[in-house]
C-alpha positions as CSV (number, residue, x, y, z in Angstrom):
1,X,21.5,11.2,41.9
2,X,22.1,14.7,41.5
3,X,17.7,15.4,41.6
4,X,15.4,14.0,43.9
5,X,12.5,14.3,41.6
6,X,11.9,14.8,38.1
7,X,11.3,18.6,36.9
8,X,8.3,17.2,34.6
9,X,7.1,15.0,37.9
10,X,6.6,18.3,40.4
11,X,3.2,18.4,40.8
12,X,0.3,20.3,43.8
13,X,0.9,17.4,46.1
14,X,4.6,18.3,46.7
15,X,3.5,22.1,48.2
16,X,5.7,22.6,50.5
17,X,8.5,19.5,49.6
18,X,11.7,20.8,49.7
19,X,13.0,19.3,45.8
20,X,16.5,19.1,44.4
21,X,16.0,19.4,40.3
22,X,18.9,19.0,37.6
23,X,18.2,19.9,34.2
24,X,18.6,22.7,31.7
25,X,17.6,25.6,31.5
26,X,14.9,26.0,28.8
27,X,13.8,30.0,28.9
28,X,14.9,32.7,31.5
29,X,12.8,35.7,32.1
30,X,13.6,38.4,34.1
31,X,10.4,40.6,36.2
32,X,13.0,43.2,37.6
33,X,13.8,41.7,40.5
34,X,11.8,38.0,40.5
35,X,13.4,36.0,37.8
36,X,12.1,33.1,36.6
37,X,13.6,29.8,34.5
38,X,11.2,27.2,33.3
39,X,13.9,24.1,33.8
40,X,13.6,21.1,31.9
41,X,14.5,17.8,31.5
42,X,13.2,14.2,30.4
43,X,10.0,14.5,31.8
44,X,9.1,17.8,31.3
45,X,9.3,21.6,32.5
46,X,8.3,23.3,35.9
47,X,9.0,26.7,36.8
48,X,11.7,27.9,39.1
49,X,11.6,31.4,40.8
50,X,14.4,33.2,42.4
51,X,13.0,36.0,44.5
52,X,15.9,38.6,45.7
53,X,13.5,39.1,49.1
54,X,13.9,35.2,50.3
55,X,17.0,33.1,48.7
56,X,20.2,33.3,50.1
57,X,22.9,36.3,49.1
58,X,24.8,35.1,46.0
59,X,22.1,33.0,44.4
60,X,20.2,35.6,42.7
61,X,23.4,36.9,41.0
62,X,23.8,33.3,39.4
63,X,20.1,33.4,38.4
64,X,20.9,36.5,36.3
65,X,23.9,35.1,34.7
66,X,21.8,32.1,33.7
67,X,21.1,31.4,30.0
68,X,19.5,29.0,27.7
69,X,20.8,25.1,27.6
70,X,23.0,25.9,30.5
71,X,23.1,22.7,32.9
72,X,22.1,23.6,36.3
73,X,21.1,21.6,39.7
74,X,18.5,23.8,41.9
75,X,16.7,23.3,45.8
76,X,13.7,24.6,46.7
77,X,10.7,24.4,48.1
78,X,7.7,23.8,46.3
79,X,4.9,26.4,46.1
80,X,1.3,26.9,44.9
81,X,1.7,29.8,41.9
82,X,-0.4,33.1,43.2
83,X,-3.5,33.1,42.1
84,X,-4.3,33.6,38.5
85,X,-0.9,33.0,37.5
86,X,-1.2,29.3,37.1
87,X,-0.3,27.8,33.7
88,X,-3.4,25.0,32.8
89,X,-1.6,23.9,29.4
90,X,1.8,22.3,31.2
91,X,1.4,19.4,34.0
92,X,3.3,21.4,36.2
93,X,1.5,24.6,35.9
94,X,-0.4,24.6,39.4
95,X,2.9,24.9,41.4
96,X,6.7,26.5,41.0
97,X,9.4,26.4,42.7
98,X,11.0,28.4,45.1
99,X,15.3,28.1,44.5
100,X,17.5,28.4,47.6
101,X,20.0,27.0,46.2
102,X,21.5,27.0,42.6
103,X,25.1,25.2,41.0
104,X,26.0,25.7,37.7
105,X,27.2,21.9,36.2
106,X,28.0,23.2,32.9
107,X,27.9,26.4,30.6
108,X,26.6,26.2,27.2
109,X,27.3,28.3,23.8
110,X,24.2,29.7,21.9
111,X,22.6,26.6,19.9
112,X,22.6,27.0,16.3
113,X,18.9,26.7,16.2
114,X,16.1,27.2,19.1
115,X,15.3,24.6,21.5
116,X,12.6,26.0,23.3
117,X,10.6,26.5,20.4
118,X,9.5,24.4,17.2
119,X,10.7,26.0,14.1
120,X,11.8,25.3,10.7
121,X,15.3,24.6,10.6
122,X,17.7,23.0,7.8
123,X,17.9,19.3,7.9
124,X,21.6,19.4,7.5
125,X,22.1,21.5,10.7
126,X,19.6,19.3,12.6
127,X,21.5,16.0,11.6
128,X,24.9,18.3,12.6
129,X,23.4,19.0,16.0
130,X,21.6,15.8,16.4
131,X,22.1,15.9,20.2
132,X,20.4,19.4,20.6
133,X,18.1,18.2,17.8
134,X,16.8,15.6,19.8
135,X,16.4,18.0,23.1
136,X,13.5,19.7,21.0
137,X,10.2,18.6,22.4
138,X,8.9,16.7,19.1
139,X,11.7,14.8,18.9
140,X,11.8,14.1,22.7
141,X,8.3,12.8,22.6
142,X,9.0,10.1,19.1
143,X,12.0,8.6,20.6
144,X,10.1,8.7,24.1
145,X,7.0,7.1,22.4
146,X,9.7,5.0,20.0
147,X,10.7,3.4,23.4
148,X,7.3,2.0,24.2
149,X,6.3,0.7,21.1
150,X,9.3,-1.6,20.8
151,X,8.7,-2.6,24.9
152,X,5.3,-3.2,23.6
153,X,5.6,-5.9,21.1
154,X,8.1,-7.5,23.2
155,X,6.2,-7.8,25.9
156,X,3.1,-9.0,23.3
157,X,5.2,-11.6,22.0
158,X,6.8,-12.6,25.3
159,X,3.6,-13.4,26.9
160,X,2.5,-15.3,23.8
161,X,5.5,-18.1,23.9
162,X,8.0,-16.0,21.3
163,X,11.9,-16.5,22.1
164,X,14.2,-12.9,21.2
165,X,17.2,-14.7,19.6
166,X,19.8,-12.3,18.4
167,X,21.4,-13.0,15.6
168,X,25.0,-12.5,13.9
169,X,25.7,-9.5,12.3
170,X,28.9,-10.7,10.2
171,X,27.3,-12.9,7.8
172,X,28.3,-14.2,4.6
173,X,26.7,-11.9,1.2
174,X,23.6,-13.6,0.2
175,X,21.2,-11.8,-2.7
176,X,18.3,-10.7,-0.9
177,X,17.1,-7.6,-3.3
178,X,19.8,-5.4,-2.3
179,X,23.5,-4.6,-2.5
180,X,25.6,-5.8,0.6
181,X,27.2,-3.8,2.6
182,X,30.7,-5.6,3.2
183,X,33.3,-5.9,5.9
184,X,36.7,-7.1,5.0
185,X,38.1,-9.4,7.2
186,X,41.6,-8.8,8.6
187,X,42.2,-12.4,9.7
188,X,41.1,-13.2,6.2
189,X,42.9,-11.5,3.6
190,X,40.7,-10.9,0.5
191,X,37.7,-12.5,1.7
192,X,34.4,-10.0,3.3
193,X,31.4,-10.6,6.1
194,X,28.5,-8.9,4.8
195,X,26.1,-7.3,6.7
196,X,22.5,-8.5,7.1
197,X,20.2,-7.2,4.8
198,X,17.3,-9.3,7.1
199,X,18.1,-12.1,9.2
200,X,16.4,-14.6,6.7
201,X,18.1,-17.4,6.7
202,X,19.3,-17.4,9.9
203,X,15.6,-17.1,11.3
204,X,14.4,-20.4,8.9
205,X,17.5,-21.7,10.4
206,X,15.9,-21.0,14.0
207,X,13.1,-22.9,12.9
208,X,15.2,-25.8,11.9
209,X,16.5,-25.8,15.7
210,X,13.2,-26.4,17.0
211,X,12.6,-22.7,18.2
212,X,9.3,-22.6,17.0
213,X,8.5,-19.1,17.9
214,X,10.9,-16.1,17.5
215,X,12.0,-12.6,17.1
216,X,14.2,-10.1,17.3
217,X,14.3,-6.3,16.9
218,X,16.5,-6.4,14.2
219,X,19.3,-4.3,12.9
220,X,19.3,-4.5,8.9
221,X,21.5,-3.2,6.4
222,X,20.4,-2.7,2.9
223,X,22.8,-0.8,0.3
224,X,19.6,0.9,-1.6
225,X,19.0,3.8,-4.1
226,X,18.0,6.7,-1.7
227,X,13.7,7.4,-0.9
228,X,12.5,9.4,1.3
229,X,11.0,6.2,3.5
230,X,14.2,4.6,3.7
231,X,17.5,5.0,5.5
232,X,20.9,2.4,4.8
233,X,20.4,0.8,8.1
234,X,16.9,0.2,9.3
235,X,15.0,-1.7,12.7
236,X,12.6,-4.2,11.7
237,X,10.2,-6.6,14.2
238,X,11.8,-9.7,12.6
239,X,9.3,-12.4,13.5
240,X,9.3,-16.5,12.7
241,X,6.6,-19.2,13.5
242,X,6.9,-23.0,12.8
243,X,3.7,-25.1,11.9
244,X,1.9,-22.2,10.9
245,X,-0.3,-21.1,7.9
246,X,-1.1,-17.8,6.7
247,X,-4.0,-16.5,8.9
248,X,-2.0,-17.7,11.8
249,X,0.6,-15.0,10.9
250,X,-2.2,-12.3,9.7
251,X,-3.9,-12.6,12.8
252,X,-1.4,-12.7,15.4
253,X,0.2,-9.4,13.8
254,X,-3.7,-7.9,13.3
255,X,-3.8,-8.3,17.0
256,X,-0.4,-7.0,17.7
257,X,-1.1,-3.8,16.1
258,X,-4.7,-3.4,17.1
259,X,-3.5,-3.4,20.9
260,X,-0.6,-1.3,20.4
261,X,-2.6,1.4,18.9
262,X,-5.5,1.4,21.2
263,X,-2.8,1.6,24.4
264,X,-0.6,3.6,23.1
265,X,-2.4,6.1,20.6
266,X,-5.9,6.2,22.0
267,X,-6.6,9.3,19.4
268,X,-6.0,7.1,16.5
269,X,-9.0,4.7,15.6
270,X,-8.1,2.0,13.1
271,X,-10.8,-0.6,11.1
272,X,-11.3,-4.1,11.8
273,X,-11.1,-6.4,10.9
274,X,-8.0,-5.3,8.6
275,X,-9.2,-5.5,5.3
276,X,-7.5,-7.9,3.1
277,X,-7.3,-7.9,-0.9
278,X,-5.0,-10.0,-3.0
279,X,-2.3,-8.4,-5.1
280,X,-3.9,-8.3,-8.4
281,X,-7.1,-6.5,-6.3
282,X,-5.4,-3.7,-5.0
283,X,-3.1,-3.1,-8.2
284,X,-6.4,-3.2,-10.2
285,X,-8.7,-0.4,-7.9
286,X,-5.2,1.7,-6.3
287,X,-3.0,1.2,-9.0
288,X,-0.1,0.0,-6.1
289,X,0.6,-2.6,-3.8
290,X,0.6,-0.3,-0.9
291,X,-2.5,1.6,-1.1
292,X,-3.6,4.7,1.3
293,X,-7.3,3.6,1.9
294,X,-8.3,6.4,3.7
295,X,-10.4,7.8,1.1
296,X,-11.9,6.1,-1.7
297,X,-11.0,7.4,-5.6
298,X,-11.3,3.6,-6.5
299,X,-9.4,3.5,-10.4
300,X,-11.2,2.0,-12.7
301,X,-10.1,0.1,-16.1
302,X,-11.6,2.0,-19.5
303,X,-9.8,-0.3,-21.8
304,X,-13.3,-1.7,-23.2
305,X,-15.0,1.9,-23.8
306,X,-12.0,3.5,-25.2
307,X,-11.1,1.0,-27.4
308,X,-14.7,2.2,-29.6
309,X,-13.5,5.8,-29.5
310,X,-12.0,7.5,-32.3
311,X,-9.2,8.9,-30.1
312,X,-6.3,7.4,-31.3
313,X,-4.0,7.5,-28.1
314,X,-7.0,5.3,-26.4
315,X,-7.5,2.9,-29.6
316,X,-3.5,2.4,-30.1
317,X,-3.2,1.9,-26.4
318,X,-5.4,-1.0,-26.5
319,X,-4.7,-2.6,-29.3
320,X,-0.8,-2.3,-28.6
321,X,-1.5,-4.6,-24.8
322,X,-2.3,-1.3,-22.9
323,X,-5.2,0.1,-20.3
324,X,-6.4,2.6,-20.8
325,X,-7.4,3.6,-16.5
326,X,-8.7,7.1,-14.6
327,X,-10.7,8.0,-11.8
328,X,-12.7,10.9,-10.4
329,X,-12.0,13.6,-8.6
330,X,-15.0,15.4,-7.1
331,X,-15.4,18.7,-7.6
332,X,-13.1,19.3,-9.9
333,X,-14.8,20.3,-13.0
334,X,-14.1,24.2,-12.3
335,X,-10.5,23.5,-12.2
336,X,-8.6,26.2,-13.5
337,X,-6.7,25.5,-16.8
338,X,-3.2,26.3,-15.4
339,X,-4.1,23.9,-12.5
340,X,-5.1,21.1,-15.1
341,X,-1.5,21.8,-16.7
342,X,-0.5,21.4,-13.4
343,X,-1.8,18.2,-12.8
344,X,-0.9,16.9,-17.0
345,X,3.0,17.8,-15.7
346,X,2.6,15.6,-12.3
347,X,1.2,12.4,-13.8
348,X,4.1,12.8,-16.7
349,X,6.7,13.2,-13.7
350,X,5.3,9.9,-12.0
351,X,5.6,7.8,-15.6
352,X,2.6,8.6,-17.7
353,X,2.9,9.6,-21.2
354,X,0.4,12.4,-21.1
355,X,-3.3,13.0,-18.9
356,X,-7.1,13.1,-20.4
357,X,-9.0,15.3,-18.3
358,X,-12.9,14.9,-19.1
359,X,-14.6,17.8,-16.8
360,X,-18.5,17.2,-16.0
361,X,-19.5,21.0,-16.2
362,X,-23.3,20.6,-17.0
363,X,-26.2,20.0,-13.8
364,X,-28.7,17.7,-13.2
365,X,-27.9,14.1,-13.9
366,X,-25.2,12.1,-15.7
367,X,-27.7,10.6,-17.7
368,X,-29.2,14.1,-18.6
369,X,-25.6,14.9,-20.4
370,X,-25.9,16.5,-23.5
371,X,-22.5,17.7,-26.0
372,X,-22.3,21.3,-23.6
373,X,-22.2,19.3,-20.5
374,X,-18.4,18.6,-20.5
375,X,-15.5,19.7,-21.6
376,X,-12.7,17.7,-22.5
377,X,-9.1,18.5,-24.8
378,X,-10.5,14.6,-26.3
379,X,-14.0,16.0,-26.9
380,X,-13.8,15.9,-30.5
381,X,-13.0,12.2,-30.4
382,X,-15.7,11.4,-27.4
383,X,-19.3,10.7,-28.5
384,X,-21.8,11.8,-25.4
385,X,-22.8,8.2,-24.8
386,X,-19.1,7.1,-24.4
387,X,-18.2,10.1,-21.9
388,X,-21.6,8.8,-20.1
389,X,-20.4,5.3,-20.0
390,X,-16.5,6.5,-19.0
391,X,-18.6,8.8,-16.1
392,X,-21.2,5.5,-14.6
393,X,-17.9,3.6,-14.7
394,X,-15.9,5.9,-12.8
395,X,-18.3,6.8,-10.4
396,X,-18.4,10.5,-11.5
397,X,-21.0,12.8,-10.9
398,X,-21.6,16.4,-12.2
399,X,-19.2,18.4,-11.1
400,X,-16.6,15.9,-11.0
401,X,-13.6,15.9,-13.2
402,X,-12.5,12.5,-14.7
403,X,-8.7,11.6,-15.0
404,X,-7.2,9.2,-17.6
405,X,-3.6,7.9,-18.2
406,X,-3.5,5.2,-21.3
407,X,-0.2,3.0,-21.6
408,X,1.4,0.1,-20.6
409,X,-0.2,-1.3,-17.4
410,X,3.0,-1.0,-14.7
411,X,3.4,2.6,-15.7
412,X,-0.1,3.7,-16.0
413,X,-0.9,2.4,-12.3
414,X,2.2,4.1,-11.1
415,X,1.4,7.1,-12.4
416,X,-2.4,6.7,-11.5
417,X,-1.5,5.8,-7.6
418,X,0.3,8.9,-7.3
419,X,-2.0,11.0,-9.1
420,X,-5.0,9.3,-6.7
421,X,-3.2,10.1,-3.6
422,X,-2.0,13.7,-4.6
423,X,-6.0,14.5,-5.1
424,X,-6.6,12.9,-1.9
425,X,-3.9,15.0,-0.3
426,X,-5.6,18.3,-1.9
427,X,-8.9,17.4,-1.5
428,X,-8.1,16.4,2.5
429,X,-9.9,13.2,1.9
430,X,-7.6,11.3,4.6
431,X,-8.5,11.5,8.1
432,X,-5.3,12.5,10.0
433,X,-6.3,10.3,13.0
434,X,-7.3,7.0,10.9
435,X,-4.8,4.2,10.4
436,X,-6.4,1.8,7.4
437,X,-4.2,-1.1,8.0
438,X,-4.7,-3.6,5.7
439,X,-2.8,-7.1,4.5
440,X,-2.2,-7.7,0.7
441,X,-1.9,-11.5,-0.6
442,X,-1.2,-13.7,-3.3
443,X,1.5,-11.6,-4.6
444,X,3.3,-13.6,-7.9
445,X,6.8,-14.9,-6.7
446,X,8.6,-14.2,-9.8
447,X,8.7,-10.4,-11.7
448,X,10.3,-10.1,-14.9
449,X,13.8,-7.9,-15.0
450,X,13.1,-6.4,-18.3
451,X,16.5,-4.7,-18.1
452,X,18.4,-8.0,-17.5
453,X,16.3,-10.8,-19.3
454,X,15.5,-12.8,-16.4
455,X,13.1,-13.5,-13.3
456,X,13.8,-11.8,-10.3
457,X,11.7,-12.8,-7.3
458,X,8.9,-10.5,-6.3
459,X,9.8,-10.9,-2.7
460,X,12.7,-12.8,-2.0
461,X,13.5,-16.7,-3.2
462,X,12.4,-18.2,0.1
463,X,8.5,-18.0,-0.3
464,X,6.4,-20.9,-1.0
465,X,4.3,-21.2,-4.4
466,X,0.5,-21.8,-3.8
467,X,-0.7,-25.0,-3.7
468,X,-0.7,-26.0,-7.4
469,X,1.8,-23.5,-8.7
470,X,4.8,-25.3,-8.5
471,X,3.7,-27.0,-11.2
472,X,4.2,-23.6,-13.6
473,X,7.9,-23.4,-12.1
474,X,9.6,-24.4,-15.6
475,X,7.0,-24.0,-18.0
476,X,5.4,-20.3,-17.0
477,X,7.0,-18.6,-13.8
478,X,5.2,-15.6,-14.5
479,X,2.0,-17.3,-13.6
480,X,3.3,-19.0,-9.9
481,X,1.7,-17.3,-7.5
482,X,3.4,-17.1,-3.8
483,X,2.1,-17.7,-0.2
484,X,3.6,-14.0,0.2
485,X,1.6,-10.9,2.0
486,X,2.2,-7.6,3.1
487,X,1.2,-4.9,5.3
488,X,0.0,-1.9,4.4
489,X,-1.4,1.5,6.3
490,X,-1.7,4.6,4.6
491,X,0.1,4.1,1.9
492,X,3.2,2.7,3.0
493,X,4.6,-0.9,3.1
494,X,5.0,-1.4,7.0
495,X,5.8,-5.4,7.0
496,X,6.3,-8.3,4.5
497,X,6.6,-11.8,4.7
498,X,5.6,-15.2,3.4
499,X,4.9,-19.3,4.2
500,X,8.7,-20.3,3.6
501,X,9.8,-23.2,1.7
502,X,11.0,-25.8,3.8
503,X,11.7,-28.5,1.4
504,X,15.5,-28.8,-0.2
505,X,14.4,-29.5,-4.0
506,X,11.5,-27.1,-4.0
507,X,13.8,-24.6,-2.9
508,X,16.9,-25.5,-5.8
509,X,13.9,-25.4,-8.6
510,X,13.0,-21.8,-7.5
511,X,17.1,-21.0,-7.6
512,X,17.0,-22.4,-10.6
513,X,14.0,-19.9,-12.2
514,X,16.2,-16.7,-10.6
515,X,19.4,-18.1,-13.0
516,X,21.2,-19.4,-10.1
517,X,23.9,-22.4,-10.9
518,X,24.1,-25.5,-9.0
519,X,27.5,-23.7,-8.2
520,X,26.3,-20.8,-6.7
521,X,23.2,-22.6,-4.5
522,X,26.1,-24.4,-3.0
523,X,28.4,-21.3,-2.4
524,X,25.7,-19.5,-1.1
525,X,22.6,-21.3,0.3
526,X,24.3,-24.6,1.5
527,X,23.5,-23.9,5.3
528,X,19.8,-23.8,4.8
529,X,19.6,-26.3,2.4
530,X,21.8,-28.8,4.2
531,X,19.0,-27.7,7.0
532,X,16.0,-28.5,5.2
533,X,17.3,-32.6,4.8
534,X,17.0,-32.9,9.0
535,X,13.7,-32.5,9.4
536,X,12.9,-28.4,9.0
537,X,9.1,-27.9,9.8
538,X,6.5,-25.6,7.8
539,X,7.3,-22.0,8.7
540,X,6.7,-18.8,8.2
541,X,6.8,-14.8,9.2
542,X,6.8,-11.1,8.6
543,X,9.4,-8.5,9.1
544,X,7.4,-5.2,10.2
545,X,9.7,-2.5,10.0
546,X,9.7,0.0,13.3
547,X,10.6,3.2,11.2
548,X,8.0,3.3,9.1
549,X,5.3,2.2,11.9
550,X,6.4,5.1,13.5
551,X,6.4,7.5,10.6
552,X,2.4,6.5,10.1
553,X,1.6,6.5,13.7
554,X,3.4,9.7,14.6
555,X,2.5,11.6,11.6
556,X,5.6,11.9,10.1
557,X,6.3,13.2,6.3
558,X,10.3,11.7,6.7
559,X,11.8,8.5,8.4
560,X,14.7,10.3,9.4
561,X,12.2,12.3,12.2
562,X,11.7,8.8,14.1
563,X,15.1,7.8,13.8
564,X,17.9,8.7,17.1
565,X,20.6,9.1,14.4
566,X,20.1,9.0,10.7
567,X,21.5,9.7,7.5
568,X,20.8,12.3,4.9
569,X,18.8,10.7,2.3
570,X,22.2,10.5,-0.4
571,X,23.8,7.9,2.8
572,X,25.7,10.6,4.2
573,X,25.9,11.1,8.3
574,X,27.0,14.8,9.4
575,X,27.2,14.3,12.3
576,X,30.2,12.0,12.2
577,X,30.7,12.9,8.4
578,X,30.6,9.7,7.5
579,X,31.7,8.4,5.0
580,X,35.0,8.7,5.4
581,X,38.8,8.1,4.6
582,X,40.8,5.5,7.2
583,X,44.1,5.3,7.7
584,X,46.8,3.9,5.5
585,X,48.0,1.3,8.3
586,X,44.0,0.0,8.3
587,X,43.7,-0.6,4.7
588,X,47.5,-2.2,4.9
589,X,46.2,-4.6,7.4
590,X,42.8,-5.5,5.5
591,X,45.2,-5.8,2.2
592,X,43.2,-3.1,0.6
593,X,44.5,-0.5,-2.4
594,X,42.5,2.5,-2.9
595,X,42.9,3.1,-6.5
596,X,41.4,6.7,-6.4
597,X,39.5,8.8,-4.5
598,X,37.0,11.1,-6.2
599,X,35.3,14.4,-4.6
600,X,31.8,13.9,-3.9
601,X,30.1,17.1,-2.9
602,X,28.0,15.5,0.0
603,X,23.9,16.8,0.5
């Protein structure tokens, strides 16, 4: 090794240790005469001083050439820092050390950006410079802390009897809610792998074997519109248990995550037991099936109270199959008008047709509310003992300023769930150090594709109806609901899964809802369903995804800051501009024609 100790590792009890360190150079300062480097590397910084009175002729003439990110190796001795000097905010600050010797191992041109500091920079330049990117301290620290969260769970799920079985990446395209990615195959000449949007299949087919228990930290590959949560190719825990029912699954992960947070964030706190509410709960009180609960600013249905109103947009609403939904936001009765506008454009930008704002302005009581007491652009249309009743249902006190979206239930709770956790955001509602985990069930297993005509499964067509359901299968699918659940911290989906189907003609009937031909199974699905006829046991799992448990626990806005080497959010890798033409020779071999090649301006 070209160190014998860390430069984050010097500490008081090597005084007087002679040390070789190897690292770069993070800041130079130069006294007039004492120069100083604070040298880092992995671990950390210590400070190196080169005093013209004690080191060696020559050395102190390198010193002064040094310059940030240069490489350098440097022996010393280790010394208590004079009195009042010492630096109580870095592990090292109690000592420095002395250099006697100092070799330059490489030279390095100014960075683009600053290293030594944290400061905004363009995300373009930090994907560019991804290797000095990840030098910065923050980013050090996630991929650092990245490292023990995966060493974590395996070791969890080693110790409790779980197998890591790696599985292919060259698979065969199988729908799974995504495009493919594909790889054509040279061997074979017009046929393509694809690669794994999850290892599905091939973890039921685990089970088949007689594994019983196992995962994988799984590469998956999913060709997807562009959000700022996801990224083309993503890590997910992907996790499998035989003879198992729901709360088997729901508490082993509970217990997963409850440990790793308490080792390895011990300033987060988290409740338990993780709350648990089915689907049809949470899209009823959060408007989402990912709810941030956090903060309260519980939504609440107004169909009933509006429907007696003589505001139209309410009355039409109902009668035409809508809800008419709001909630309260506290304090916000003195909200300025532009600010109102503000929030009328947001909730039309997240799907709404339009925003009632009822404003509480009187005092005293709710029941005490008299035709001055609020102000609303419905007023006209709002009796006082309706806006009471709309304010007891909502929770609303004076003061408070109710919000209401009417129209058709999928796009009034989107547009309500956005607008619920944008208050939240503004009225800092969310404690920064609280992750409210919680596990969402009894999600339907069919969702209607109003775009194609047809059913579409909710999660994926592997999950097994509730006991009961299958019976709706061919006569209502919209009604079968799954042995799915997901979850949820924050507001963000962190993990998925379901109690798979294990039987062959189970399985063909729910092909058959999604429109699939006999044909097709067969083409497709044949592996597993040939599987299920030698004796494939109840299963089931959960994929947690590592990218966006690290986004919640590290406090991260973007998945790309918890990711070693992403993409821009359009796909695009600057760092290897990728994307890219190949040669003519490799699309020869593959048996591939280009037939044009447009010019996309890549972001």
């Amino acid at each position: 090794m070209l160190k014998t100790i860390s430069c984050g590792d010097v500490r008081a009890e090597h005084t007087g240790k002679t040390v070789t360190l190897a690292g770069w150079v993070h800041r130079r300062r130069d006294h007039g005469g004492l120069i100083f480097i604070d040298m880092r590397d992995r671990e950390g910084i210590v400070q190196v001083v080169f005093n013209p009175d004690n080191a060696p002729g020559g050395i102190h003439a390198i010193a002064e050439s040094l310059r940030n990110e240069w490489v350098v190796q440097v022996t010393g001795t280790v010394t208590a820092r004079p009195e009042g000097t010492e630096n109580p905010n870095m592990p090292t600050g109690e000592i420095e050390v002395a250099a006697e010797q100092v070799k330059v191992l490489n030279e390095s041109k100014t960075p683009p950006f600053y290293i030594n500091e944290e400061s905004e920079v363009d995300e373009l330049i930090r994907m560019k410079y991804r290797f000095l990117d990840l030098r910065r301290q923050s980013m050090r620290d996630t991929i650092i802390m990245r490292h023990e969260v995966v060493r974590f769970i395996r070791d969890f799920l080693s110790e409790r009897g779980f197998l890591e079985v790696e599985t292919p990446i060259l698979i065969k395209s199988t729908p799974e809610g995504a495009r493919d990615y594909l790889v054509p195959s040279r061997l074979y000449p017009g046929k393509f792998y694809a690669l794994p949007q999850s290892p599905q299949q091939l973890k039921q087919l685990l089970m088949a074997a007689g594994v019983e228990k196992y995962f994988q930290i799984a590469r998956c590959f999913r060709d997807e519109d562009p959000r700022a949560d996801r990224q083309p190719e993503h890590t997910q825990l992907d996790m499998e248990m035989s003879f198992v029912e729901e709360d088997d699954v729901l508490n082993l992960i509970e217990e997963l995550y409850t440990k790793l947070v308490e080792t390895l964030f011990p300033d987060k706190w988290i409740m338990r037991p993780f709350p648990r509410m089915t689907y049809a709960e949470a899209m009823a009180s959060y408007g989402t099936d990912k709810p941030d609960l956090r903060f309260d600013l519980d939504l609440v249905d107004l169909s009933d109270i509006a429907a007696q109103t003589e505001f139209r947009v309410f009355t039409s609403t109902v009668a035409s199959g809508g809800i008419v939904k709001g909630f309260s936001a506290p304090g916000y009765a003195s909200l300025p008008r532009r600010q109102q506008d503000a929030l009328i454009d947001f909730a039309k930008a997240n799907g709404a047709l339009g925003l009632v704002t009822i404003a509480l302005t009187g005092e005293g009581d709710v029941d005490d509310l008299t035709e001055e007491g609020f102000r609303s652009p419905a007023a006209r249309f709002l009796t006082v003992e309706q806006v009471k009743a709309i304010a007891h249902r909502a929770e609303a006190n004076m003061g408070d300023m109710v919000l209401i979206v009417a129209g058709p239930a999928k796009t009034t709770n989107q547009a309500l769930s956005a607008l619920r956790n944008e208050i939240g955001q503004r009225l800092n509602l969310a404690d920064p150090n609280l992750v409210a985990f919680a596990f969402i069930t009894d999600f339907p297993l069919f969702e209607w594709n109003e775009d194609d005509g047809r059913w579409d499964a909710m999660h994926h067509a592997f999950s097994m109806p509730k006991d009961g359901h299958e019976a709706y299968l061919d006569s209502d699918p919209g009604k079968v609901i799954g042995r799915l659940y997901d979850l949820v911290a924050n507001g963000a989906e962190l993990a998925s899964g379901s109690i798979r189907i294990h039987n062959r003609e189970l399985q063909e009937r729910v092909f058959g809802v999604l429109g699939y031909t006999k044909e097709q199974v067969a083409e497709r699905f044949d592996q597993l369903l040939t599987a299920f006829e030698y004796g494939t046991p109840p299963h089931g799992g959960i994929a947690p995804g590592i990218d966006r448990l690290m986004m919640v626990l590290t406090g991260r806005d973007n998945i790309r800051d918890v990711i070693a080497f992403p993409k821009t959010q359009s796909g695009f890798d600057p760092l290897f501009e990728a994307p890219n033409v190949v040669e003519q020779y490799h699309l020869d071999e593959l048996h591939i024609t280009v037939e044009a090649e447009d010019s996309v301006e890549v972001t």
